[in-house]
One Martini backbone bead per residue (centre of mass of N, CA, C, O) as a GRO file, in nm:
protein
  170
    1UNK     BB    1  -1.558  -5.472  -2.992
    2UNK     BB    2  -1.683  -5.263  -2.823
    3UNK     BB    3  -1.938  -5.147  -2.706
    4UNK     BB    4  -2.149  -4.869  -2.605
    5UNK     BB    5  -2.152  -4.925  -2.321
    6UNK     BB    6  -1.829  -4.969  -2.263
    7UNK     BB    7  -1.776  -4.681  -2.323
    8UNK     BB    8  -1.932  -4.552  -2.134
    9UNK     BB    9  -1.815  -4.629  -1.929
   10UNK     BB   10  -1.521  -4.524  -1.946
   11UNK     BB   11  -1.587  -4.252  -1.975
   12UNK     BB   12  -1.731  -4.212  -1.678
   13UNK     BB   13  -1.444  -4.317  -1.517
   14UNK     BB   14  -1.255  -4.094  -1.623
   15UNK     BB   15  -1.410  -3.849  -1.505
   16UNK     BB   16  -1.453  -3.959  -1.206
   17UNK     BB   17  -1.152  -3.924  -1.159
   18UNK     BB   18  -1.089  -3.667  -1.256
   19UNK     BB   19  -1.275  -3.504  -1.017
   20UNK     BB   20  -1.127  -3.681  -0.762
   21UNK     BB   21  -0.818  -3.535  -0.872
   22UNK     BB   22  -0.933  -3.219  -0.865
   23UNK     BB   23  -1.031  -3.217  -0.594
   24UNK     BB   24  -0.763  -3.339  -0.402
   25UNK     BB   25  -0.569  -3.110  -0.535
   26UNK     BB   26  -0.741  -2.845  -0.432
   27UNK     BB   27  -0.688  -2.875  -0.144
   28UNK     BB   28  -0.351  -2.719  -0.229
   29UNK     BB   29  -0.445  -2.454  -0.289
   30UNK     BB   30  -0.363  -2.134  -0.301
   31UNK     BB   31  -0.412  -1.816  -0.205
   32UNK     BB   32  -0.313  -1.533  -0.313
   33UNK     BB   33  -0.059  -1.309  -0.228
   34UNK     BB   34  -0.224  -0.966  -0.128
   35UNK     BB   35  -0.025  -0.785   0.012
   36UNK     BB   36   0.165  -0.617  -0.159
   37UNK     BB   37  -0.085  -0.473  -0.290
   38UNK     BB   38  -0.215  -0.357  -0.048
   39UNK     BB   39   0.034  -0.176   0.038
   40UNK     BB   40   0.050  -0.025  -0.230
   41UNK     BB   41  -0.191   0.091  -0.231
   42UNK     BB   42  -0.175   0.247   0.054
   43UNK     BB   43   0.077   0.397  -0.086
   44UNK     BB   44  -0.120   0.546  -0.282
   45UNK     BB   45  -0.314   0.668  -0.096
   46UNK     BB   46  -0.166   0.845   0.046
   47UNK     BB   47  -0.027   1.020  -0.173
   48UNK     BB   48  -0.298   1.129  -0.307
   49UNK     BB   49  -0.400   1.269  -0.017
   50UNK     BB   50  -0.133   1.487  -0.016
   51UNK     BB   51  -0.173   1.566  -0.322
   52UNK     BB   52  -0.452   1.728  -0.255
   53UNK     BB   53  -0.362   1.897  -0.004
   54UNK     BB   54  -0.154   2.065  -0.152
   55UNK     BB   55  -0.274   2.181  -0.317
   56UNK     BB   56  -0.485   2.335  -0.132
   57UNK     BB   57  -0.181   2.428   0.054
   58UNK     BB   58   0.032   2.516  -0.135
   59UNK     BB   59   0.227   2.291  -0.138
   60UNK     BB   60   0.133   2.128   0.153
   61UNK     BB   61   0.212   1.887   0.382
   62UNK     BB   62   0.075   1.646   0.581
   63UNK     BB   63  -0.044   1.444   0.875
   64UNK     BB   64  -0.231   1.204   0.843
   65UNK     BB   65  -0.443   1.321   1.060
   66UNK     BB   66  -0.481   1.584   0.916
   67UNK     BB   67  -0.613   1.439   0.647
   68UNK     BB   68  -0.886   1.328   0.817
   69UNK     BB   69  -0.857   1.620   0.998
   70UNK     BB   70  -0.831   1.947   0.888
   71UNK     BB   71  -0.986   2.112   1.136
   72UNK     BB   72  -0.792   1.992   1.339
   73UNK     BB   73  -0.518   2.148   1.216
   74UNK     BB   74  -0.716   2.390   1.035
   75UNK     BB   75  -0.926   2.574   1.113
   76UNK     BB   76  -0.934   2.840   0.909
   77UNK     BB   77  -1.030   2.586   0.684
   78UNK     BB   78  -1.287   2.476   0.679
   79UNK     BB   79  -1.247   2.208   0.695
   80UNK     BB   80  -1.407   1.866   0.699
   81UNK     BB   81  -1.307   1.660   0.459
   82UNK     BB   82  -1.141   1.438   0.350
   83UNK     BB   83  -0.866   1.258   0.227
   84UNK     BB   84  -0.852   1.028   0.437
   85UNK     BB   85  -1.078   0.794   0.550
   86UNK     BB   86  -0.806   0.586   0.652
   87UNK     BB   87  -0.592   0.483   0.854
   88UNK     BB   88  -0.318   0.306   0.885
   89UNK     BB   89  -0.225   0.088   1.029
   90UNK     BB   90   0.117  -0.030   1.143
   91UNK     BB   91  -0.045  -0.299   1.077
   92UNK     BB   92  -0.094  -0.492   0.778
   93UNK     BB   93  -0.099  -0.780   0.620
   94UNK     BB   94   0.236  -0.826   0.699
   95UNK     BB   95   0.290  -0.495   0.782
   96UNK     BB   96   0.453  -0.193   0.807
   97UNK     BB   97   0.405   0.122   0.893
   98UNK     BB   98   0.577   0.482   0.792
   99UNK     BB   99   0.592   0.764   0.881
  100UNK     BB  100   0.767   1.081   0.729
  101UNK     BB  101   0.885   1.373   0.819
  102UNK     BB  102   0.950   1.666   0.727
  103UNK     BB  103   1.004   1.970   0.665
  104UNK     BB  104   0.910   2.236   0.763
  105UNK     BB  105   0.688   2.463   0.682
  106UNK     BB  106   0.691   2.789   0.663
  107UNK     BB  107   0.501   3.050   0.788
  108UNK     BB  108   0.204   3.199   0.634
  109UNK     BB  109  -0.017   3.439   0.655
  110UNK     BB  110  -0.200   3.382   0.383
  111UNK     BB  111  -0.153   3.063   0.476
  112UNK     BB  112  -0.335   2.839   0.634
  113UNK     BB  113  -0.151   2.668   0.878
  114UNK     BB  114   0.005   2.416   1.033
  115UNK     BB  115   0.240   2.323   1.283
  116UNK     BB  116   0.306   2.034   1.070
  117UNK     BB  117   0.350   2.112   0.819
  118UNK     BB  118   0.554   1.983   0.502
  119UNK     BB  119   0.731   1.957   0.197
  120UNK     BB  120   0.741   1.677   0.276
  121UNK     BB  121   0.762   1.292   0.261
  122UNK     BB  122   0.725   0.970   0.366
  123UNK     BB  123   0.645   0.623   0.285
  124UNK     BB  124   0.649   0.282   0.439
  125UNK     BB  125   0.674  -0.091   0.358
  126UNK     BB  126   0.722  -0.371   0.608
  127UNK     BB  127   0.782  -0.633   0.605
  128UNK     BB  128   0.732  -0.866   0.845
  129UNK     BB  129   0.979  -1.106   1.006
  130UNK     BB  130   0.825  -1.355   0.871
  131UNK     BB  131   0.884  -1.236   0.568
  132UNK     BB  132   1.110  -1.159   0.511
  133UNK     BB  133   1.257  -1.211   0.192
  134UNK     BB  134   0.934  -1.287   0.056
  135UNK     BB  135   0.929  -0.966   0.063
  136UNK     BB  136   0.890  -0.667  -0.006
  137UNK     BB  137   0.954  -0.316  -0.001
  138UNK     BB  138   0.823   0.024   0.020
  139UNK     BB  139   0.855   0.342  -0.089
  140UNK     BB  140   0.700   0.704  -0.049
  141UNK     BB  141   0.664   1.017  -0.177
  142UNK     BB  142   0.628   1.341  -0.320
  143UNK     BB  143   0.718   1.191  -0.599
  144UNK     BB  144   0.498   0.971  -0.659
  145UNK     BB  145   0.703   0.689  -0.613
  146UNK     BB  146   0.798   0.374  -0.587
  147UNK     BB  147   0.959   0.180  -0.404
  148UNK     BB  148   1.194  -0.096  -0.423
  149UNK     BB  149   1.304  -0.383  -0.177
  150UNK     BB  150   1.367  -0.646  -0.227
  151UNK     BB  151   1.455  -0.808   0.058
  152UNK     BB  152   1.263  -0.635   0.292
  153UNK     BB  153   1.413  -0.405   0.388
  154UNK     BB  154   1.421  -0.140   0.505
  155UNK     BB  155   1.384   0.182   0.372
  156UNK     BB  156   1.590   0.448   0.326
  157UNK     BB  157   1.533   0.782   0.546
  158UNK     BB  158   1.553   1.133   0.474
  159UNK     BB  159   1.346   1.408   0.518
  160UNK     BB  160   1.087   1.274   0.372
  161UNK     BB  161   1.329   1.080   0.177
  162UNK     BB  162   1.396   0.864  -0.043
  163UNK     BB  163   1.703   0.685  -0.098
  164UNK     BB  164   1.619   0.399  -0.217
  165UNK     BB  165   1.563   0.497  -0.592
  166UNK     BB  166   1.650   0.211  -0.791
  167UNK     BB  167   1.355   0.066  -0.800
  168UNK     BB  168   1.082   0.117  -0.942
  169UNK     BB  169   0.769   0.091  -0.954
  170UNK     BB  170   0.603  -0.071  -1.257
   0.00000   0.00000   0.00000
């Protein structure tokens, strides 16, 4: 029968290996892709800050430029604050963003707008082509839902509306 030292020294040994194959094997481990949860977020960022700017002006949707700083798009509109933050730039994270303007909306002398108000909008995020086939792509509109592109390709888009529609972010 084993000593109680002997007991101790095994497990002892068994901790310090497993350490050591705990450590080498930790620097194999990769921080998770959290591009698309990014592009997700900024594609929710815009276009919630579309829908408070329609409250605001009517049911009209405006550049995301009109977004940041409104009072240089509808002077008359007295307003300072922005809907949003920061513009996304145009690649971020291995994707790239576009938005998409709509039908232009007809100009009311009663409600003062912008010359580029718009009925609708779209914005899209593609992965980078080094990224595409192992990322998602993603539309969204007016209509505040996110679509996904398994692919990766780019989704199409017509008049301010994500066209393909079959696959929304749940």
């Amino acid at each position: 029968m084993p000593s109680d030292r002997s007991r101790g020294s095994h497990r002892l040994g068994f901790a310090a290996a497993f350490a050591i194959t705990f450590a080498v094997s930790g620097q194999h481990i990769r921080e998770p892709d959290r591009s698309q949860a990014i592009a997700i977020g900024t594609i929710r960022a815009i276009t919630s800050a579309e829908s408070a700017y329609a409250a605001v002006n009517g049911g009209i949707f405006d550049r995301l430029e009109c977004l940041a700083g409104p009072s240089s798009c509808v002077p008359a509109a007295g307003r300072e604050n922005p809907f949003i933050d920061r513009l996304a730039r145009t690649t971020e994270h291995g994707y790239r963003f576009e938005f998409f303007n709509g039908p232009l909306a007809r100009s009311d002398a009663d409600v003062p707008r912008s010359k580029s108000a718009m009925t609708r909008f779209a914005v899209v995020a593609v992965p980078l082509e080094s990224q595409r086939g192992q990322r998602r792509a993603f539309c969204a509109d007016d209509r505040q839902v996110i679509y996904i592109t398994a692919s990766g390709a780019a989704p199409r888009v017509a008049d301010g509306r994500c066209l393909d529609a079959t696959d929304p972010l749940r």
